[in-house]
GUBA-390460 format. One line per 2 residues: their letters; for each residue x negated, y negated, z of C-alpha. Coordinates in nm, 3 decimals, decimal comma, always signed. Each point is the difference from the previous one (the first is absolute). Layout:
// residues N
a> X/Y/Z | ...
// end
This chain:
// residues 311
xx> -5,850/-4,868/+10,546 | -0,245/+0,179/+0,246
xx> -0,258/+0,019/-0,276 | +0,022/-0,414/-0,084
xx> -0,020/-0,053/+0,383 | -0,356/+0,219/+0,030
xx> -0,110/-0,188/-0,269 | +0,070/-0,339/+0,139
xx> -0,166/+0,122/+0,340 | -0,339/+0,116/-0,215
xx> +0,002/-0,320/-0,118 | +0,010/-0,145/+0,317
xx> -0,241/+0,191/+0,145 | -0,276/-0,087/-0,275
xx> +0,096/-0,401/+0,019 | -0,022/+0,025/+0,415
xx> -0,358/+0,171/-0,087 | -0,114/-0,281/-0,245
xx> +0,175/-0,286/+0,220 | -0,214/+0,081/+0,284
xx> -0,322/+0,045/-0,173 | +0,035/-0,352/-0,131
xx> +0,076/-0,148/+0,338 | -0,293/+0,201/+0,136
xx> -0,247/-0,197/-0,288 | +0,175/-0,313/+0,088
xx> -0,104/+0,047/+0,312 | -0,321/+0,027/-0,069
xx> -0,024/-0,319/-0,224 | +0,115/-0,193/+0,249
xx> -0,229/+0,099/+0,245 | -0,291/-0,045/-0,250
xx> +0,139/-0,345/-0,111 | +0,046/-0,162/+0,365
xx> -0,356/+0,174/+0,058 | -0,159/-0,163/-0,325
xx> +0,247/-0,288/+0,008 | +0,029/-0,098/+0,353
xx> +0,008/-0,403/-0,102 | +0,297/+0,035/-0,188
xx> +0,140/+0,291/+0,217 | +0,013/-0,249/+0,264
xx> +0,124/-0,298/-0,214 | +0,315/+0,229/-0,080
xx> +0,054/+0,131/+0,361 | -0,040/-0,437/+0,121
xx> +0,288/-0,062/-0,324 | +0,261/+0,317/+0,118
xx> -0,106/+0,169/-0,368 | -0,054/+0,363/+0,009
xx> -0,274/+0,129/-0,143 | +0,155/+0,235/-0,187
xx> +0,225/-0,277/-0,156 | -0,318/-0,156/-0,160
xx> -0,035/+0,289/-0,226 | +0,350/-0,019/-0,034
xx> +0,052/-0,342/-0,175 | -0,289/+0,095/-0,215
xx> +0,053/+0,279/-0,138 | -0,027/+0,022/-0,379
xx> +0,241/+0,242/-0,239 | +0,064/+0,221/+0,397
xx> +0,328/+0,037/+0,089 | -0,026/+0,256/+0,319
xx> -0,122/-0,173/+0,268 | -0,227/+0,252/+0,184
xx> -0,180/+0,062/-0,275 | -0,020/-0,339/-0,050
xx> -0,138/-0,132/+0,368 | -0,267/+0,321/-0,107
xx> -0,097/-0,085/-0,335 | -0,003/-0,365/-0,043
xx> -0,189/-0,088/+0,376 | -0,312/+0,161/-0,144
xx> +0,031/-0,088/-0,346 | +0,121/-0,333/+0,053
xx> +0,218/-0,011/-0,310 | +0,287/-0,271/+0,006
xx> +0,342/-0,051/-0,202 | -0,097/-0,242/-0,317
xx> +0,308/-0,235/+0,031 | +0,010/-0,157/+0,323
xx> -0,105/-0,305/+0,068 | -0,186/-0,012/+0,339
xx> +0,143/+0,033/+0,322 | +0,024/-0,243/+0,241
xx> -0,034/+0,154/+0,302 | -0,361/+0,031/-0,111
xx> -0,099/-0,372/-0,039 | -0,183/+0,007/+0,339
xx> -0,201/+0,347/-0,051 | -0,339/-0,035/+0,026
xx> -0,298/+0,092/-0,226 | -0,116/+0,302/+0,151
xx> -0,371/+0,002/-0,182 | -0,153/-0,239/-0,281
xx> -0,263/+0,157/-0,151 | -0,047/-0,262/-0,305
xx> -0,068/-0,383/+0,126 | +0,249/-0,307/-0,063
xx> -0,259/-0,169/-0,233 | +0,105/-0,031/-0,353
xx> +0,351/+0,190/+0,089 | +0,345/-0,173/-0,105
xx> +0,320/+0,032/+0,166 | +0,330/-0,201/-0,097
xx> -0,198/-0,189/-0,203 | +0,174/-0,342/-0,176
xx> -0,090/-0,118/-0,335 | -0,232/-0,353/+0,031
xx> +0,194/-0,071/-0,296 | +0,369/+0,014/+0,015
xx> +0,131/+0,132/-0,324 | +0,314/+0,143/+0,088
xx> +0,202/-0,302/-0,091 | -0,183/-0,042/-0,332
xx> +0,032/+0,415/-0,068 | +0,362/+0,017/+0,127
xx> +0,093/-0,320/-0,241 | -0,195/+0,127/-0,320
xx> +0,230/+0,364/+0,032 | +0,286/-0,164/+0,029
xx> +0,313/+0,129/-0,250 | -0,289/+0,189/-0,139
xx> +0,138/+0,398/-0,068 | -0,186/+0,205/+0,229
xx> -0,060/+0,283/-0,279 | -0,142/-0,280/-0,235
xx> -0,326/+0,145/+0,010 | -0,164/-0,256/-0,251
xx> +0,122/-0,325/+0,157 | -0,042/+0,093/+0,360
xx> -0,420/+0,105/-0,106 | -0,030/-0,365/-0,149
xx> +0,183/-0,179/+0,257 | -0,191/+0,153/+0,279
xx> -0,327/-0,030/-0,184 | +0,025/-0,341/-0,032
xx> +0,139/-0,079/+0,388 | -0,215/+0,176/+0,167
xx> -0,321/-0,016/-0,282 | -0,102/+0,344/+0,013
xx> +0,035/+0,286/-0,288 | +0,349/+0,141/+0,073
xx> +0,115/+0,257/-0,236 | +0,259/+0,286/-0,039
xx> -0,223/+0,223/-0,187 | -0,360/+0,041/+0,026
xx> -0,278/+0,222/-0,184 | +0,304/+0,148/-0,212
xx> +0,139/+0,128/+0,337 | +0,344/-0,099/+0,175
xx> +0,215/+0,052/+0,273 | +0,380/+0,170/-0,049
xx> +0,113/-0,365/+0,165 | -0,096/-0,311/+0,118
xx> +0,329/-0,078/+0,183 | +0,131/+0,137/+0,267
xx> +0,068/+0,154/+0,382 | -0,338/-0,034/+0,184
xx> -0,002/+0,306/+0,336 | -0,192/-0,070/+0,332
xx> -0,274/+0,235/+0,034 | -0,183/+0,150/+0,269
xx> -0,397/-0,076/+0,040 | -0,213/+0,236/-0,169
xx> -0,284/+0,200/+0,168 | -0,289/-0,168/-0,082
xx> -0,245/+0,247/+0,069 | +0,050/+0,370/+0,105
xx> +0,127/-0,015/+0,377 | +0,081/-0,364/-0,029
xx> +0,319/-0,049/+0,187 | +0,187/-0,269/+0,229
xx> -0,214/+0,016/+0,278 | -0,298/-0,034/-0,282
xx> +0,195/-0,274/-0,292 | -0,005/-0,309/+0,143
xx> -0,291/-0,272/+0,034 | +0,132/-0,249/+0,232
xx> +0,297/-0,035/+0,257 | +0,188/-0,229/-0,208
xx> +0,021/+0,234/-0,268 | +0,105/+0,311/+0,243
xx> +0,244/-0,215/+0,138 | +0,173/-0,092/-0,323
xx> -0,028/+0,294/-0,184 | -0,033/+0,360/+0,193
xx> +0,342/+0,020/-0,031 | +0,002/+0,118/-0,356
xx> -0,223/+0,320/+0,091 | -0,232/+0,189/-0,207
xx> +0,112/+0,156/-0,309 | -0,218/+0,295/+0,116
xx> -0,242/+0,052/-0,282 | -0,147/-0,217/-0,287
xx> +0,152/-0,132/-0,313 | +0,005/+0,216/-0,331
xx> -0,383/-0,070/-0,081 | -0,101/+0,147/+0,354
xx> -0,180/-0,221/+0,285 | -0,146/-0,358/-0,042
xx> -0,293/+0,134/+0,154 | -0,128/+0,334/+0,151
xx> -0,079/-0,102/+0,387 | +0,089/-0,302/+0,200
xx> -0,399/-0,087/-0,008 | +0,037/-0,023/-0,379
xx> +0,332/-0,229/-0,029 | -0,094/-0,360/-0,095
xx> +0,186/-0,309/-0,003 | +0,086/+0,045/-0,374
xx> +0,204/+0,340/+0,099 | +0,145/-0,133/+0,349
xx> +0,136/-0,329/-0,270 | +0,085/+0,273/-0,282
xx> +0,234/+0,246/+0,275 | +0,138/-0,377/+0,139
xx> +0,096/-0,149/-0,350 | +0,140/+0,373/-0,166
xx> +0,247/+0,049/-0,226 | +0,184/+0,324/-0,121
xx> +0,157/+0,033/-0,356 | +0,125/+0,286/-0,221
xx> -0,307/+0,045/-0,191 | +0,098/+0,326/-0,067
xx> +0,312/-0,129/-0,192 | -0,213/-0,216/-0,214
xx> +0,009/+0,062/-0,392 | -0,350/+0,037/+0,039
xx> -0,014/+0,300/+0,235 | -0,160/+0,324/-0,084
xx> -0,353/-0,012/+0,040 | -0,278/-0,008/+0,257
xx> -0,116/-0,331/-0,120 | +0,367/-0,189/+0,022
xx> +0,035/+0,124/+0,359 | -0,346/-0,088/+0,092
xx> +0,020/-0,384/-0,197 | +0,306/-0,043/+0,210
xx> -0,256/+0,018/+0,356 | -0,053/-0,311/+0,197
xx> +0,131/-0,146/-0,330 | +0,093/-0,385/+0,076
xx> +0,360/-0,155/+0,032 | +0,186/-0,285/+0,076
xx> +0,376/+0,014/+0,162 | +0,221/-0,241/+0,005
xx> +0,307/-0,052/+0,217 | +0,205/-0,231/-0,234
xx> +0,229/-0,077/+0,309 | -0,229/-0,248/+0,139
xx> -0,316/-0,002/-0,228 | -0,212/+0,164/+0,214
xx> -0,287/+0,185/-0,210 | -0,228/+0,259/+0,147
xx> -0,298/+0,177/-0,166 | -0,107/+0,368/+0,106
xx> -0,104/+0,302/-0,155 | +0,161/+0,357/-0,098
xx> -0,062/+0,273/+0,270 | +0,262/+0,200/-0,024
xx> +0,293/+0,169/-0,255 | +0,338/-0,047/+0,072
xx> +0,256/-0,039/+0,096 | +0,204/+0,303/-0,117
xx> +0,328/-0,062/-0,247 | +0,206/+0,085/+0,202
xx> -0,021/-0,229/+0,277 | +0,094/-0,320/-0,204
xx> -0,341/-0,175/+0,027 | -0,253/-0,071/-0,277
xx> -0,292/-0,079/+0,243 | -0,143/-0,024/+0,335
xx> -0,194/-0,221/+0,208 | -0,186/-0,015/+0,284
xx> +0,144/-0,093/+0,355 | -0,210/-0,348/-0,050
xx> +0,110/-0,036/-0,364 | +0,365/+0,044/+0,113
xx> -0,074/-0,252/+0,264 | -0,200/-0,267/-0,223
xx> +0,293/+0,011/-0,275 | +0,290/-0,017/+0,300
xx> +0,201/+0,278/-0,172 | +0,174/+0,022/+0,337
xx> +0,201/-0,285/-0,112 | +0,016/-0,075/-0,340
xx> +0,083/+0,370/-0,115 | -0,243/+0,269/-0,153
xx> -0,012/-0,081/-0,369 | -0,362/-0,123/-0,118
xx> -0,185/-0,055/-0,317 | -0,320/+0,213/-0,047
xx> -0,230/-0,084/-0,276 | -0,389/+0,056/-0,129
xx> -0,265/-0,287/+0,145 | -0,249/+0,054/-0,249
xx> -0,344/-0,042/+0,202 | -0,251/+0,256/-0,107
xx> -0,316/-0,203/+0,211 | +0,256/+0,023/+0,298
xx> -0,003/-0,364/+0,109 | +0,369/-0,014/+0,067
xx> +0,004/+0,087/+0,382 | +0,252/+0,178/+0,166
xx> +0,315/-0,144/+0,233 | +0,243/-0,285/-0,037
xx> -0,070/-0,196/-0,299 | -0,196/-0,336/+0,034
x> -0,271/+0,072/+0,195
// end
């Protein structure tokens, strides 16, 4: 009995050790946050949030909370799964380094098709690969297919995930994303999924990103490329980049086009893809429920553009 007690106090001794060396580093994030950060430092302190709690709600795949407030605040990683929060609707932008022109937010088809989309799936079986291609080809007049090139998905049906932003360039964070108050406002929430997709950055400084990346990182979808029955080599991986896609929720008919940035979601978590926080928005998964339809959008002179269908 003596002997089991030292040990428990050794063990003690060495967790008191580590405990306050993480509170020490939290320490000093937070002091270099509300030094770097002093916008939103004071947005929390005017809303009663902590700033510690911001790190908090965002962490992503952290359980201890110290190491949490001193990890995430200066990586800016987030939890892929939440929708955003809304304390956070009336955060402001805290820079905008890219101008308004020529960038979309919440943007609504000219075209209403959701009606039309939502009727032609209708008693259709979601795993009928071949029927749901033509159908959708036809509705919405644009090359929709379940295989392309000789190269498939494992699915085409099922649970879409809410993802975090990517970093668009190395350093690119919240403070950095954004390119206009309305979209700060509406999405910030969602956090950064602190690095870029499985193909690395969209571009390799902020002075390099272009409208094309800023719409690619907006409109991105995530898929288990890596459980295709075409996985093994270089090329498949690297055919599967910025390769074009159209999802469909066949709730209410609401079709969005985007782009693969990123491989996931893992197995075990019950989803089959991902989407971006506007994707998620656009396709009102919120409401409706999570499963989609994700096929091929043939376009190799890339004339399809990205967002809500019917543009």
């Amino acid at each position: 009995m003596p002997l089991f007690i030292k040990k428990e106090r050794k063990k003690s001794k060495y967790f008191r050790v580590l405990s306050t060396k993480l509170e020490k580093k939290k320490e000093e994030v937070l002091e270099e946050l509300q030094e770097k950060h002093k916008e939103v430092a004071r947005w929390a302190k005017k809303k009663g949030i902590k700033v510690e709690e911001i790190a908090h709600r965002g962490a992503r795949g952290l359980t201890a909370g110290i190491a949490t407030s001193a990890i995430v605040l200066s990586a800016g990683a987030t939890q892929s799964g939440e929708l955003p929060r809304k304390d956070l609707r009336n955060q402001k932008e805290i820079r905008r380094d890219v101008s308004d022109v020529g960038i979309r937010s919440g943007v609504k088809a000219r075209k209403d098709v959701t009606g039309e989309v939502g009727e032609t799936l209708q008693g259709v079986n979601p795993y009928n690969e071949k029927e749901i291609s033509k159908r959708l080809s036809k509705v919405l007049k644009i090359p929709v297919k379940a295989e392309l090139d000789g190269i498939r998905l494992n699915t085409t049906y099922g649970i879409m995930g809410y993802e975090s932003h990517l970093s668009c360039y190395p350093g690119d964070n919240l403070s950095t994303h954004f390119h206009s108050d309305t979209e700060f406002r509406k999405f910030a929430g969602a956090g950064m999924a602190g690095g870029p997709g499985a193909w690395g950055y969209l571009a390799p400084n902020r002075e390099a990103l272009s409208t094309k990346e800023i719409e690619r990182e907006k409109y991105y979808f995530v898929a288990q490329t890596f459980l295709s029955p075409n996985w093994g080599t270089p090329a498949v991986k690297n055919w599967f980049h910025h390769r074009k896609m159209v999802v469909v929720n066949p709730k209410n008919g609401v079709v969005v086009i985007g782009v693969l940035e990123d491989a996931g979601p893992e197995p075990w978590t019950g989803s089959s893809f991902g989407g971006s926080p506007e994707v998620v928005e656009e396709l009102d998964l919120a409401h409706t429920g999570p499963h989609v339809l994700m096929y091929f959008v043939d376009d190799p002179k890339d004339q399809i553009p990205l967002g809500r269908y019917g543009i």
